[in-house]
Phi, psi and omega in degrees: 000140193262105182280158199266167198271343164288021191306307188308336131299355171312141151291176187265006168272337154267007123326279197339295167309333165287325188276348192259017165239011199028024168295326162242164180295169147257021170265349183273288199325299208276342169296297176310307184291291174323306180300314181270002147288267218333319205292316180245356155288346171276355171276330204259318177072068155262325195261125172303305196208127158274103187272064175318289181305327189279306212281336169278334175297294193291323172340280155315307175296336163301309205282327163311301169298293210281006149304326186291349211063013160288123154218145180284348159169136194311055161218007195293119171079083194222119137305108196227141168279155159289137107332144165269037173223053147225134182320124171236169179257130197069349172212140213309176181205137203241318199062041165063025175241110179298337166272011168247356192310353171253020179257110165268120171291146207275320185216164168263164175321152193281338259191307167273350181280338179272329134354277172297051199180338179257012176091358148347125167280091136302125181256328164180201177259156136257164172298151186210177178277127163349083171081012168090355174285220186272328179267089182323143182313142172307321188276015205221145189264154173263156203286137165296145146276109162300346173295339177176142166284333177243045185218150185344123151257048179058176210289219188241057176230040193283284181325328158314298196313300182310330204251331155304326175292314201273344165116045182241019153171155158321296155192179184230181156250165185218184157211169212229095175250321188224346202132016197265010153288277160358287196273352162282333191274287168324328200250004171220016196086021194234183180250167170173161201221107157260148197257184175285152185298137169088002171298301163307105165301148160231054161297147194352056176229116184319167193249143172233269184244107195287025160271332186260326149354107160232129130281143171185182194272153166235102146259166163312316159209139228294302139041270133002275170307309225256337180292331165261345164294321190332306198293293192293339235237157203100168187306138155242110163291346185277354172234104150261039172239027145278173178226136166342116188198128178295151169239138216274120181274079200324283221283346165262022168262109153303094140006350209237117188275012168289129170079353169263149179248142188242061212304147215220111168239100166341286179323273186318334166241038159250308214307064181123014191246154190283143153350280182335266146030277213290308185323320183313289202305294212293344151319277196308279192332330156297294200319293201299307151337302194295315191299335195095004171297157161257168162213143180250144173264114190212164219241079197321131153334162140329132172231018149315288176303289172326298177290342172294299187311329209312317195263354159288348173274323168276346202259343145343280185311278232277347170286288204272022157290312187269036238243301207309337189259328185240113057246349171352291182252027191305274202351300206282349193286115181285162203292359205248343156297290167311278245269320171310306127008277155305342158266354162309298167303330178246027178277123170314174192269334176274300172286347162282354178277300168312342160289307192290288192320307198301311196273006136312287151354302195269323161297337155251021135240018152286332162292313159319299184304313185292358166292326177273317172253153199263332160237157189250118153314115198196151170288197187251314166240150184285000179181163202287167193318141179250177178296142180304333152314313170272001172276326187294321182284327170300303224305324222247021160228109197306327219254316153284356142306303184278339162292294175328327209268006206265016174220015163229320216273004181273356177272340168325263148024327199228332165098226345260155198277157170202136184249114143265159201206145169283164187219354178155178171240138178314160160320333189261348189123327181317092186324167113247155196247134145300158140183153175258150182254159160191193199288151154324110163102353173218085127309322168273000158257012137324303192292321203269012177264334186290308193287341190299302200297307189311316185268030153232356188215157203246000184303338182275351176278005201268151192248165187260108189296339180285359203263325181309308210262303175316304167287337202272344179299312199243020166061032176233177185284139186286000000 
């Protein structure tokens, strides 16, 4: 079979269709993916581990069935990657922690076992930041942004973000505790989906704050995003605070903001935000007009407070996340951990009730706003991916911390769905992100305002230009 020299940028809904039509293999596909890791990770760090032999194993059984004319589901011989802090069986899962680096789980994650089972390719873990916070472990190099090597690659779903950007898998899964789908899907050019809380299972996904806990996809486009909720999404008895959820059938989502209202707060998504930004969003809002959409102008709770509260709010949760290992092994923990960790531990029991109360208070009054619109417009961040200097200079400011975090960590918080999605690029080159927030339980008309925005515009087909050079470095097709 003759593969085209992009293969490795296809969405996977057009994969799918060459292979289930056998114009392509999924043992060519997955050889071509392994070959542009060796080529190009080592410059990029995305992958915690490669599973060469499993990802050539499932491959050969896709290709066998679907010779058989079986297939199991339009992802069926699709290569895609993990985060590493979901369970694969037999092979290890660290969650971005050098003190987990020999633990191999036993069984797999509710997400990667409904994957494996729709015929999925696993290709490896990806890399992540230390226990899912903000910071990779000191001993672990952090994943390159292919857009530039000297800028954010996002929260601690950065690996997913890379290796999805750069054409190293099809698409991954990640999770969203603060922004952590969002902000790699912004800092690289991708769509992605934290989906509603409890949408998702988080059966054997290491835990950082389980109330904040989103699983969901990182992809090329909403499209995509939404061809992979399909799978994953739904009841798990092994988790019980999922919830009952029909599973979604891509060809019956419109493309189309016909019949949707798209709530709009100026203020709110000007007030600290860059030009560049804002301008992107007044884009999208023609798109949404041109679409047949309405837009309303309407008036965000406070997210000041909320967003102030989060990380004395993750850091409870991530104390009794952590309580068997830390203070125990604090030695192996690096500080940006301990110390989230140690404020968990000594926060009272009277200010975490003050916590709980503010964010009951601000989830009803996002539902209540959400009676009236039907999804909400918002950036993903106030200003394009910054540089690791200027990431370095947050670390050591609170108040510019909750300005990053004020437009992904209050829907953690609140469980409500959120789509990133790209919207341009900075003067510098630089992706920026969208995203729509929306009600409990529509995800898919998220996903289907993302395919709306997509089928007039091309920012999610633009590749990461630093990538030309890597590759030509390594004889391959950009």
């Amino acid at each position: 079979m003759n593969m085209p020299s992009d293969i490795h940028y296809l969405e996977m809904h057009e994969l799918s269709q060459l292979i289930r039509s056998r114009k392509l293999s999924p043992i060519e596909v997955t050889k071509a993916q392994l070959a542009r890791i060796d080529a190009l990770d080592n410059d990029l760090h995305s992958y915690a581990r490669v599973t060469a032999d499993i990802a050539l194993q499932q491959a050969q059984e896709a290709e066998d069935e679907l010779a058989k004319g079986i297939c199991r589901s339009p992802l069926h011989g699709i290569p895609v990657a993990y985060k590493d802090l979901l369970d694969t069986a037999g092979v290890i899962t660290a969650a971005g922690m050098p003190l987990h680096a020999a633990r191999i789980p036993q069984h797999d994650a509710t997400v990667v076992a409904r994957l494996r089972e729709a015929g999925a390719v696993m290709l490896g873990k990806l890399q992540m930041t230390e226990g899912a916070f903000a910071v990779h472990h000191p001993d672990i190099v952090a994943p390159s942004n292919p857009w530039g090597a000297n800028y954010w690659a996002g929260a601690s779903s950065s690996g997913c973000g890379v290796a999805t950007a750069a054409g190293l898998c099809y698409a991954s899964i990640g999770s969203d505790s603060g922004g952590s789908i969002r902000f790699p899907c912004a800092a690289n050019g991708l769509t992605g989906l934290k989906p509603t809380w409890g949408r998702v299972s988080r059966y054997g996904a290491f835990e950082m704050a389980a109330s904040l806990d989103h699983i969901g996809p990182i992809t090329r486009s909403a499209r995509d995003t939404l061809f992979l909720l399909s799978t994953i999404a739904g009841y798990d008895p092994l988790d019980p605070t999922s919830t009952p959820s029909v599973c979604l059938e891509v060809p019956s989502v419109d493309a189309s903001f016909k019949g949707l209202c798209v709530g709009v707060d100026l203020s709110w998504i000007s007030a600290g935000v860059d030009p560049v930004i804002q301008k992107a969003l007044e884009q999208i809002i023609s798109i949404i007009f041109a679409g047949g959409g309405k837009v309303k102008k309407i008036q965000m709770p406070d997210t000041h407070q909320i967003s102030s509260n989060w990380e004395a709010h993750c850091g409870v949760q991530s104390a009794v996340a952590h309580q068997a290992m830390y203070p125990k092994y604090a030695a192996q923990y690096g500080p940006a951990l301990s110390r989230l960790i140690d404020g968990g531990r000594q926060l009272s029991g009277m200010d975490y009730q003050r916590i709980l109360l503010e964010a009951q208070r601000f989830n009803g009054a996002m539902d209540a706003l959400l009676y009236d619109v039907d999804i909400i417009l918002a950036p993903v961040q106030p200003y394009a991916a910054p540089s690791h200097q200027q990431l370095a200079n947050l670390a050591q400011d609170p108040e510019a911390n909750r300005h990053l975090i004020q437009f992904t960590a209050p829907f953690n918080v609140t469980g409500h769905p959120c789509l990133s999605f790209p919207i341009g690029l900075t003067e510098s080159g630089l992706p920026i992100g969208g995203q729509f927030i929306g009600r409990k339980g529509g995800d898919a008309t998220l996903c289907r305002a993302g395919m709306a925005v997509q089928q007039v515009s091309d920012w999610h087909r633009l590749r990461p230009p630093v990538m030309q050079y890597v590759a030509e470095k390594a004889g391959l097709a950009v």
